[in-house]
C-alpha positions in Angstrom: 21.0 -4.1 13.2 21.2 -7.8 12.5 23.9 -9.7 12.2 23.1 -11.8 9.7 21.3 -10.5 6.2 19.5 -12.6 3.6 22.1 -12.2 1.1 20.2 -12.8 -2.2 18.9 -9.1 -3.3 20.5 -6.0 -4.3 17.5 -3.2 -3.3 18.2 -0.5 -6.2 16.5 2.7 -4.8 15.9 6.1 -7.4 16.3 9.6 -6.0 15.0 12.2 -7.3 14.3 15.1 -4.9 13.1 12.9 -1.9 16.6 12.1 0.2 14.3 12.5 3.3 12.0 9.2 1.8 15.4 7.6 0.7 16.7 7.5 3.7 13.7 5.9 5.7 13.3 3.4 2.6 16.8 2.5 3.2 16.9 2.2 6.8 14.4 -0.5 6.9 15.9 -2.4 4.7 18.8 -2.5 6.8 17.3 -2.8 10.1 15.2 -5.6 8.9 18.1 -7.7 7.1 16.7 -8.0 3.9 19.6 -6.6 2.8 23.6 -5.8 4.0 24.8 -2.2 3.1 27.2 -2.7 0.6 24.4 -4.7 -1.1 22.1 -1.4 -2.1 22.4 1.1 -4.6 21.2 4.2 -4.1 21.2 6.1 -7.6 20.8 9.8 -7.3 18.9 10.9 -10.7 20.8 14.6 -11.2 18.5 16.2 -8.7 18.6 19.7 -8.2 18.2 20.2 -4.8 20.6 19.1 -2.3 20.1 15.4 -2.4 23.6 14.4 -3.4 25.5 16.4 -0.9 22.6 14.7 1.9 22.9 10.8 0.7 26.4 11.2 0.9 26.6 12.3 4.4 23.6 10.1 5.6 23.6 7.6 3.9 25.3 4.7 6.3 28.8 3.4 5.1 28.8 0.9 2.8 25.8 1.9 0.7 26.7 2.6 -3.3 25.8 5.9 -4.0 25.8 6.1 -7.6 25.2 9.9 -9.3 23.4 10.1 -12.5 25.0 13.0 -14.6 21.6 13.7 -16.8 17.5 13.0 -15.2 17.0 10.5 -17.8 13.8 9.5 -16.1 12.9 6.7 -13.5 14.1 3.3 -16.0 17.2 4.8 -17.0 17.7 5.4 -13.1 17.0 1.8 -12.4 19.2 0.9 -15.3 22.2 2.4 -14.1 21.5 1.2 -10.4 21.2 -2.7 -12.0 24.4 -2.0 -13.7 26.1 -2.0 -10.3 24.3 -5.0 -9.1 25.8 -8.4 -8.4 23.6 -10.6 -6.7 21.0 -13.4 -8.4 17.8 -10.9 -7.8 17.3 -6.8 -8.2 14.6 -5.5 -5.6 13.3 -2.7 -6.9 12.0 0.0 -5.0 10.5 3.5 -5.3 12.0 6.1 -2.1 8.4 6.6 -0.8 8.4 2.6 0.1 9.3 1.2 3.6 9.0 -2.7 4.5 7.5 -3.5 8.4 8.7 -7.3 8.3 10.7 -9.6 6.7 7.7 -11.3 4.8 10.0 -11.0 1.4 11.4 -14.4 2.8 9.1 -16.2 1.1 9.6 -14.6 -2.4 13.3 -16.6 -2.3 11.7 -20.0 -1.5 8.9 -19.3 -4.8 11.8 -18.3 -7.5 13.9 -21.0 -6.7 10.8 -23.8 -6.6 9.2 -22.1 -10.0 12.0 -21.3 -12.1 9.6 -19.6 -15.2 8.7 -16.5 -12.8 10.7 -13.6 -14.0 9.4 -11.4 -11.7 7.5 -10.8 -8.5 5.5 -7.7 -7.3 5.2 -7.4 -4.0 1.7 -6.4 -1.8 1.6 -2.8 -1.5 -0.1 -1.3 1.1 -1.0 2.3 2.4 0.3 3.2 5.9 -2.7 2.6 7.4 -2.8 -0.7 5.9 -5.5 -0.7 3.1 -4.0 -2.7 -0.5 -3.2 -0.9 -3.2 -4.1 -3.7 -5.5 -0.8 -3.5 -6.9 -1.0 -6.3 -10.0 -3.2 -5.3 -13.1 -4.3 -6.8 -16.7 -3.2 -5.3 -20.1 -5.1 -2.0 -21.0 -7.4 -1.6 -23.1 -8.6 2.1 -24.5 -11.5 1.7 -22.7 -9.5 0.6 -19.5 -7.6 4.0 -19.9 -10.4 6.0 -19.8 -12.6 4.4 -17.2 -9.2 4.8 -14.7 -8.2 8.5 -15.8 -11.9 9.6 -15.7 -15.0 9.2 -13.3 -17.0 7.4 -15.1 -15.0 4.7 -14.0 -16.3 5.0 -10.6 -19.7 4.1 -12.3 -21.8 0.9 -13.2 -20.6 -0.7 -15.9 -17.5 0.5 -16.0 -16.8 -0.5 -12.0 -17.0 -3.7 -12.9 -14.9 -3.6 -16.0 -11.9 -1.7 -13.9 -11.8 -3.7 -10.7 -11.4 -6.9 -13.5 -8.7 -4.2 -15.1 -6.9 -3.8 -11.3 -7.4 -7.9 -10.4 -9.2 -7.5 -7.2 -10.4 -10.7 -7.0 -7.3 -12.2 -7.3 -6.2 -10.8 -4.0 -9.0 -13.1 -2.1 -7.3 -16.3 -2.2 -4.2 -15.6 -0.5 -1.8 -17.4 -2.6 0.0 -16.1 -5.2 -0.8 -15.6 -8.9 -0.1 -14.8 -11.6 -0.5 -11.4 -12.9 -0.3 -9.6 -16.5 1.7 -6.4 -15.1 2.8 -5.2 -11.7 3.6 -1.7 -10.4 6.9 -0.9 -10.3 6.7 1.0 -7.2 8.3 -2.8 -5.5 9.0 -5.7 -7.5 12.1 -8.1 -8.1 13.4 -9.6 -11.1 16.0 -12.0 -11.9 19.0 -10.1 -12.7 20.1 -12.1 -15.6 16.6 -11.9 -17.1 16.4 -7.9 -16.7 19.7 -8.0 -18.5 19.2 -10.4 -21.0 15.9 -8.4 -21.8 17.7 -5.0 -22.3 16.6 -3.8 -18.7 14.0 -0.8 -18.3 13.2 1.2 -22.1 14.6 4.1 -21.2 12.3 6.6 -24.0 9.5 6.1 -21.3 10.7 9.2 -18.9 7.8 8.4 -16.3 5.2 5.6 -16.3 4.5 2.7 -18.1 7.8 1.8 -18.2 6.7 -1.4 -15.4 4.0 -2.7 -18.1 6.7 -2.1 -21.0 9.4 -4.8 -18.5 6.7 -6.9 -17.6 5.4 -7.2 -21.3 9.1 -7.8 -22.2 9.1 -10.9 -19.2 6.0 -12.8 -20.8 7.5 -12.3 -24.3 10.8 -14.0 -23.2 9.2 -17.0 -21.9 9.0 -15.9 -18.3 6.1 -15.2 -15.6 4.9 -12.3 -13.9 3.8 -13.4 -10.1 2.2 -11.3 -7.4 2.4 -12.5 -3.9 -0.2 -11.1 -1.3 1.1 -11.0 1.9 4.2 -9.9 0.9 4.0 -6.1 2.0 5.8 -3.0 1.3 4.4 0.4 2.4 3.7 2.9 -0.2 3.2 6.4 1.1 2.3 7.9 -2.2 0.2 10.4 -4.3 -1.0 9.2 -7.3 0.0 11.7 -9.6 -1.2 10.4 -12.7 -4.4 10.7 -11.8 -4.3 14.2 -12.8 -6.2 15.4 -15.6 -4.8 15.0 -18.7 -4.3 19.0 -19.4 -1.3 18.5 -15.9 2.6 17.7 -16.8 2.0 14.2 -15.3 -1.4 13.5 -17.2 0.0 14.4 -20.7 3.5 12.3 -19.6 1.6 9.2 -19.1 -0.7 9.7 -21.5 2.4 10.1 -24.2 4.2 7.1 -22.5 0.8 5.1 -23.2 1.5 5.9 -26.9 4.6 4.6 -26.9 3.7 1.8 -25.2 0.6 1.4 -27.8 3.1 1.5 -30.9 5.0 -1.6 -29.8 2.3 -3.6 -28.6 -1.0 -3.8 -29.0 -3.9 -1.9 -27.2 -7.6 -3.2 -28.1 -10.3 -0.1 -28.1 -12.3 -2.5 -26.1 -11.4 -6.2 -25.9 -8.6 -6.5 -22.9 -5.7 -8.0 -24.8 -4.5 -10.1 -22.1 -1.0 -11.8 -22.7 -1.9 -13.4 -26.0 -3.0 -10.6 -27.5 -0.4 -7.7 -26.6 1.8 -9.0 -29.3 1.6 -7.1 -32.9 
């Protein structure tokens, strides 16, 4: 392990049923020195397999182990691991994320020379390497459909959801901003997440990222993606799944709460401007 860590994050990591993930998330971010022990919070979300009893023997010494009493969902997870938090940023990650290098250096040297951005996704990647194209534009109702439904596989609506994902952003190398990132890796000032009222904790699952980053832009603050910047993401997009599965109808009821605080166009993209009612 290194000696010496970078000393500015506190990685805040939610279990829920995936100690095995956890524990490979965490161990990079050890090994690498992005951050010491004592510095990440591991909050298991009431679980009910044997996570608990695992992280607590596993997990290496130093690590806060915080136990949720109640699954109140993935923000009120992050909320409670923020809570214990002390340093200037919150990195947070989802358990089926590991980091390869220490290319979250640079994210340090960009918050302290642009003091607007409120908070930075990071470039995730699949193990094999392809991008995940993790920063996005507002939705539209259109935008739903086309990315829940094949036809948005299909000229014109291709066109219409790679704008929706931002994959042209991507070519340039440099970062930019974006109008949402995934919260599967991102990192937020800890102050703003506070002063913002954290994660809205009546989205269970999903949309709860665009809800924060919406939040950001409203306070003033920017919403930055930075390619380069990898974190794996060995995931399966479940809320892909028709809308008929548990996880299609959860996101498609998180999209209505998200729809009755702010506003969703049938077909115009809002973009930052316009999500405001």
């Amino acid at each position: 392990m290194p000696a010496n860590y970078l000393g500015v994050f506190n990685p805040v990591i939610v279990n829920y049923r995936t100690p095995d993930l956890t524990l490979k998330c965490v161990e990079s971010i050890v090994r690498l020195g992005i951050a010491a022990p004592q510095d990440i919070v591991v909050v298991e979300n009431a679980s009910p397999d044997n996570s608990y009893e695992r992280l607590s023997r596993e997990l290496m010494q130093g690590i806060r182990l915080v136990r949720s009493a109640t699954n109140g969902g993935f923000g009120a997870g992050v909320n409670l691991g923020a809570a214990a938090c002390n340093h200037e940023f919150v990195l947070v990650l989802n358990p089926d994320t590991y980091f390869e290098d220490l290319s979250i250096q640079r994210i340090i040297a960009l918050f302290d020379e642009e003091p607007d951005v409120g908070i930075v996704g990071l470039d995730l990647v699949y193990p094999g390497g392809a991008r995940q194209f993790s920063a996005r534009r507002f939705y539209s109702l259109l935008d739903v459909a086309g990315r829940r439904l094949p036809i948005g596989q299909y000229w014109p609506f291709k066109p219409r959801i790679d704008r929706h994902m931002m994959r042209s952003a991507w070519d340039a190398d440099q970062p930019f901003d974006a109008e949402w990132v995934m919260g599967t890796g991102f990192i937020v000032r800890r102050a703003l997440f506070n002063d913002i009222g954290g994660m809205d904790e009546a989205y269970f699952l999903y949309m709860e990222d665009v809800d924060l980053c919406a939040r950001v832009w409203q306070a003033g603050f920017r919403v930055v993606c930075v390619p380069g910047v990898k974190l794996v993401h060995d995931h399966q997009r479940t809320s892909a799944a028709g809308p008929l599965s548990w996880a299609g109808r959860l996101h498609l009821q998180s999209l209505m709460r998200f729809r009755r605080k702010f506003h969703v166009p049938l077909f115009r993209q809002p973009g930052i401007s316009g999500l405001w009612r």
